[in-house]
C-alpha positions as CSV (number, residue, x, y, z in Angstrom):
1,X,120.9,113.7,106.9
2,X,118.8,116.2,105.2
3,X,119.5,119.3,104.2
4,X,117.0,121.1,104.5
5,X,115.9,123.5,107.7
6,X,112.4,122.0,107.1
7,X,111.1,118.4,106.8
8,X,109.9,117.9,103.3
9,X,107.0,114.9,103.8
10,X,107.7,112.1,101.2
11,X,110.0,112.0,98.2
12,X,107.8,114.2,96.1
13,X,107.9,117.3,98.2
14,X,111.5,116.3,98.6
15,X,112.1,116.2,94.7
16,X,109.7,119.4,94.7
17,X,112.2,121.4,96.9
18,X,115.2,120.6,95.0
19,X,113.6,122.0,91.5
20,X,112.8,125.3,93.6
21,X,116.2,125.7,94.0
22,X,117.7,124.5,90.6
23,X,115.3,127.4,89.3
24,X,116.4,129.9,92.0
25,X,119.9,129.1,90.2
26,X,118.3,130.4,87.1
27,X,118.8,134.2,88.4
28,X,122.4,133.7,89.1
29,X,123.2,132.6,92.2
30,X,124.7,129.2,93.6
31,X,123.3,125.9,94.6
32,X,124.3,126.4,97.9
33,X,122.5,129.9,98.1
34,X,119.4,129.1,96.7
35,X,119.1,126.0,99.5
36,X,120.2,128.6,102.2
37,X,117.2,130.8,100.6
38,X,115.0,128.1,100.3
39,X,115.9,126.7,104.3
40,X,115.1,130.4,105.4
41,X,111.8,130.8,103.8
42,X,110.6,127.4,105.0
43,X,112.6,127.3,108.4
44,X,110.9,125.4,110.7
45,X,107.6,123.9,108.3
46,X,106.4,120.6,107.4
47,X,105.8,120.8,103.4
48,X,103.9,118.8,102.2
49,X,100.7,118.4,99.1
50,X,98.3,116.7,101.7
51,X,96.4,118.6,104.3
52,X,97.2,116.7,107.0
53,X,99.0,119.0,109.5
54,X,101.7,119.8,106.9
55,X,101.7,123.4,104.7
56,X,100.3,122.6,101.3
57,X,103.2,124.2,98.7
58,X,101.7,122.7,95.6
59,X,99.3,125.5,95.2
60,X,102.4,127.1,93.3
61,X,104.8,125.6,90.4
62,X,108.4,125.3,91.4
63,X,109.5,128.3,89.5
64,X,106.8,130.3,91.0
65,X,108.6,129.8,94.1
66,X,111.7,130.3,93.4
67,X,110.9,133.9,92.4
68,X,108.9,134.2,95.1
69,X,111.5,132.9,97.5
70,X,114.6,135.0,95.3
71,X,112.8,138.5,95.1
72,X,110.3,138.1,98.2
73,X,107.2,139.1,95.7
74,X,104.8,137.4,93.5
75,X,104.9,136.8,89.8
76,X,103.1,140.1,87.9
């Protein structure tokens, strides 16, 4: 069972998703914050890198999200 809100497409979104939130615990928070972070921002979505349907995350690195997702803003 996954544990994400959201259905990741293959193993590499997946894997992708999971080093957003190792990063988001960078800022001090816990593993099980940053997925519940994570599972808000993308409640709901197909992520994916393919533009087939799903929304295309790879457009951003990892740690670009995850202060995206932690502070709600864009890197300056």
């Amino acid at each position: 069972m996954s544990q994400f809100s959201f259905t990741p497409t293959d193993a590499e979104a997946e894997q992708f998703c999971w080093k957003i939130v190792h990063f988001m615990t960078r800022y001090g928070i816990s593993e099980s914050e940053a997925l519940h972070r994570l599972n808000e921002h993308w409640k709901g979505q197909t992520i994916g890198g393919k533009d087939n349907g799903t929304w295309i995350v790879y457009h951003l690195d990892a740690d670009e999200w995850a202060y995206r997702i932690f502070y709600g803003t864009a890197v300056h």
